[in-house]
N, C-alpha and C positions, 0 to 999 in steps of 0.2 A: 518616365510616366507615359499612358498610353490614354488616350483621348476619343472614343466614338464619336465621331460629329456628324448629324443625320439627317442630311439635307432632303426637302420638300420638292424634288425632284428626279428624275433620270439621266444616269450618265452619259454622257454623248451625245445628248439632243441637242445640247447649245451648246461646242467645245469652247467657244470665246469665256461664256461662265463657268466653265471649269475650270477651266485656267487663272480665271479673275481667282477662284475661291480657293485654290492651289496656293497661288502665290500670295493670299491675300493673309493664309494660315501661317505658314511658311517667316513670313516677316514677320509674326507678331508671339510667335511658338519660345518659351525659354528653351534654353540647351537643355537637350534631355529627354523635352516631351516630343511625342509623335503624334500626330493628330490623324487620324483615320477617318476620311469621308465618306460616308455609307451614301447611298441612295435610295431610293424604289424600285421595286423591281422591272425592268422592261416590259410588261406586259401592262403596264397599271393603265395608262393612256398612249393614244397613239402621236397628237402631237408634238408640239415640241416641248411647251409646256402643262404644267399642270393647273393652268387657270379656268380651264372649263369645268375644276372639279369643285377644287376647293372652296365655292361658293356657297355650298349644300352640307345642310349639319348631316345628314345622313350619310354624304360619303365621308366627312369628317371622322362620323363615330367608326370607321372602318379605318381608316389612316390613323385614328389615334391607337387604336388597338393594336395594329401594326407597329408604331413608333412604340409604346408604354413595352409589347413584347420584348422589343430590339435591346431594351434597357437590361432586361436579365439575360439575355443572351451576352450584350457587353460584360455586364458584370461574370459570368461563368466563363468569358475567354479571359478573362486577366486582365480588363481594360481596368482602369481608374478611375475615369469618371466618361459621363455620358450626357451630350446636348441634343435637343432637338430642335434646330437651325430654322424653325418659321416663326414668321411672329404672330401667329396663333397658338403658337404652344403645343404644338397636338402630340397627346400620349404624355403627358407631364405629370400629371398628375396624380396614375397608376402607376407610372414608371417608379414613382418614388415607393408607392406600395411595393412594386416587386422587387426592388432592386436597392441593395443596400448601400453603393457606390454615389458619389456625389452626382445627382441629378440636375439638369441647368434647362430654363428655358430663355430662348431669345428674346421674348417678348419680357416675362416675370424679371429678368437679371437687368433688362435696362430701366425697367419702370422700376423697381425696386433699390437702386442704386441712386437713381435721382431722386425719389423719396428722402435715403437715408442721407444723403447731403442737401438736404434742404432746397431743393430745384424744382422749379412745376416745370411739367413738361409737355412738350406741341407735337402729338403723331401726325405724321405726314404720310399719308394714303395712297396709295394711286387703285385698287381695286374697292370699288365700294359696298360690296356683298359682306368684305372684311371688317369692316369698321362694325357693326353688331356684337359680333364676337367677340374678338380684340378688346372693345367698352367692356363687356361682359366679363371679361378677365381680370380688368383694369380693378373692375367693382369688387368680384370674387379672394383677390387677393388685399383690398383693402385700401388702394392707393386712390383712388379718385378725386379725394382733393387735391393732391397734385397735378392732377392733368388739366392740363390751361385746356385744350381742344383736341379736336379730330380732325384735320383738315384731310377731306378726299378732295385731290388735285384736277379740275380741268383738263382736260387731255393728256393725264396722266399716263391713259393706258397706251396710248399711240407712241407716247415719249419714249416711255419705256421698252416697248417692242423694237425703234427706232434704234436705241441703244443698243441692243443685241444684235444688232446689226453693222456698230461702229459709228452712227451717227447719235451725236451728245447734246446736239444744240438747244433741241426743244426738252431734253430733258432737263439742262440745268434750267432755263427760262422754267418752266412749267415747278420745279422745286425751290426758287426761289422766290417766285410768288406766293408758294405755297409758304414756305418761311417771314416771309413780310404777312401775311394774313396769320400768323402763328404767332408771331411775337406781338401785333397789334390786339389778339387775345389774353396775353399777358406769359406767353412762354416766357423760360428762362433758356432751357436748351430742346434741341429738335432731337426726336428719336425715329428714323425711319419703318412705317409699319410693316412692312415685309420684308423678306430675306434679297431679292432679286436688285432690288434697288440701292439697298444698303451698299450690295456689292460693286455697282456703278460709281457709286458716291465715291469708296474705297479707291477706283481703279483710277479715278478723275480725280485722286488726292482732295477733297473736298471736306474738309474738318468743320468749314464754318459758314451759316449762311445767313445772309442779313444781319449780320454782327453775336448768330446764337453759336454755340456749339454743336456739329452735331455727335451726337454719341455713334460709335461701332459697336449694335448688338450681337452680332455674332463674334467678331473680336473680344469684346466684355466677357461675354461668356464662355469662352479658354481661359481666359486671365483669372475669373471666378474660379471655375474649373481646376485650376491650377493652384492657383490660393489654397481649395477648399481640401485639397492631397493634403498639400503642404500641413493645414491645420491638423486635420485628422493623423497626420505621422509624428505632429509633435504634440497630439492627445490637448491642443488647447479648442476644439470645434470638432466634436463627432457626430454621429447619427445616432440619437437612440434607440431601441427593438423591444421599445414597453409598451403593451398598451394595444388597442385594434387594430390603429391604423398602420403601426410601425413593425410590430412582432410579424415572424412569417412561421409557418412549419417547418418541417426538416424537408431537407431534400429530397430525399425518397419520396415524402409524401408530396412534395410539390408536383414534382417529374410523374408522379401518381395520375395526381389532377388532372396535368397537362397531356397526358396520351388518350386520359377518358373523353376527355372536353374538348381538345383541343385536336385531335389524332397523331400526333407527335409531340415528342418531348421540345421544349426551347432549346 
């Protein structure tokens, strides 16, 4: 099994988080499956990361189009299925328009999974631009009684840059205050809102905080991913292709489309 994984950043800008999300894939992958980590392209920003972007729904709509693309491109190289690794979801939602392969987002798999088991759940922030959206998703997809809260962290942003750096202190202090103001909202488990963080939590072995759970949305979302193979091969969970949102054209006509509109083919 072959796995697109599509992370909300560039490779080699921060090689410690490559490596986190390397090894983080790698331990949690069944025998068999290969997980391919895509990025953005090096020219997208110059720093190191992509925070000064992702705040703004108009470079969003640009990054989702780019993600939702990448999704038919997965599916026409032989991948299996295909995630896109922020907890904004971006390109999620076309993706499944264009791509008939099981589609996953970071954000939708972990909030929808504590739904389905009976769990309200505490996002924990550290960007505050994010939490708008993020809610907005939460609403879109229908789960909102289950979310206990939003907490954006205190000195979240400082912690976390800290962290890329090898130093953890004020990050764990700074997310487990955050978890104590989560659970005193009425969490049951903690989902972290971004991808970047998640991976820290991961690398600092940190499953639990203040006595909650926390979930691994990007790990969930292989494990789904991998599930949803499995179902579709043994025809108990497919995709249907009835209907506006799900039917597509034939190939030709798509690849049509795409060299008119697009000026190349996917």
């Amino acid at each position: 099994m072959r796995i697109w994984f599509h992370k909300h950043t560039v490779e080699g800008r921060l090689p410690l988080l490559d490596e986190w999300y390397r090894r983080h894939l790698e331990e949690i992958a069944s025998p068999g499956t290969v997980i391919d980590i895509k990025t953005l392209p090096a020219d997208t920003y110059t720093d190191r990361t992509p925070f000064g972007l992702v705040g703004y729904h108009s470079a969003q709509v640009l990054f989702s189009e780019y993600f939702a693309h990448s999704a038919l491109r997965a599916e026409r190289e032989g991948y299996d299925a295909w995630i896109t690794a922020a907890g904004q979801d971006p390109g999620l939602r076309d993706a499944r328009h264009l791509a008939a392969i099981p589609t996953l987002g970071y954000g939708q798999t972990a909030f929808s999974l504590a739904a389905m088991t009976g769990q309200r759940f505490g996002v924990l922030g550290f960007m505050p631009r994010l939490e708008e959206p993020i809610r907005a998703n939460i609403a879109r997809y229908g789960l909102e009684p289950w979310l206990s809260g939003y907490e954006v962290l205190d000195g979240g942003w400082d912690a976390v840059h800290r962290s890329l750096e090898g130093d953890f202190d004020a990050f764990v202090e700074v997310y487990t205050e955050g978890a104590r103001r989560a659970a005193a909202a009425g969490a049951e488990i903690i989902i972290p809102a971004e991808g970047i963080p998640n991976e820290i939590l991961w690398h600092l072995g940190i499953h639990q905080l203040e006595g909650l759970p926390v979930v691994d949305p990007a790990g969930l979302a292989v494990k789904v991913a991998e599930t949803l193979v499995n179902l579709g091969e043994l025809r108990l969970f497919t995709r249907s292709e009835q209907g506006y949102w799900l039917d597509r054209p034939d190939r030709e006509t798509a690849q049509h489309l795409e060299k008119v509109l697009l000026g190349s083919h996917l």
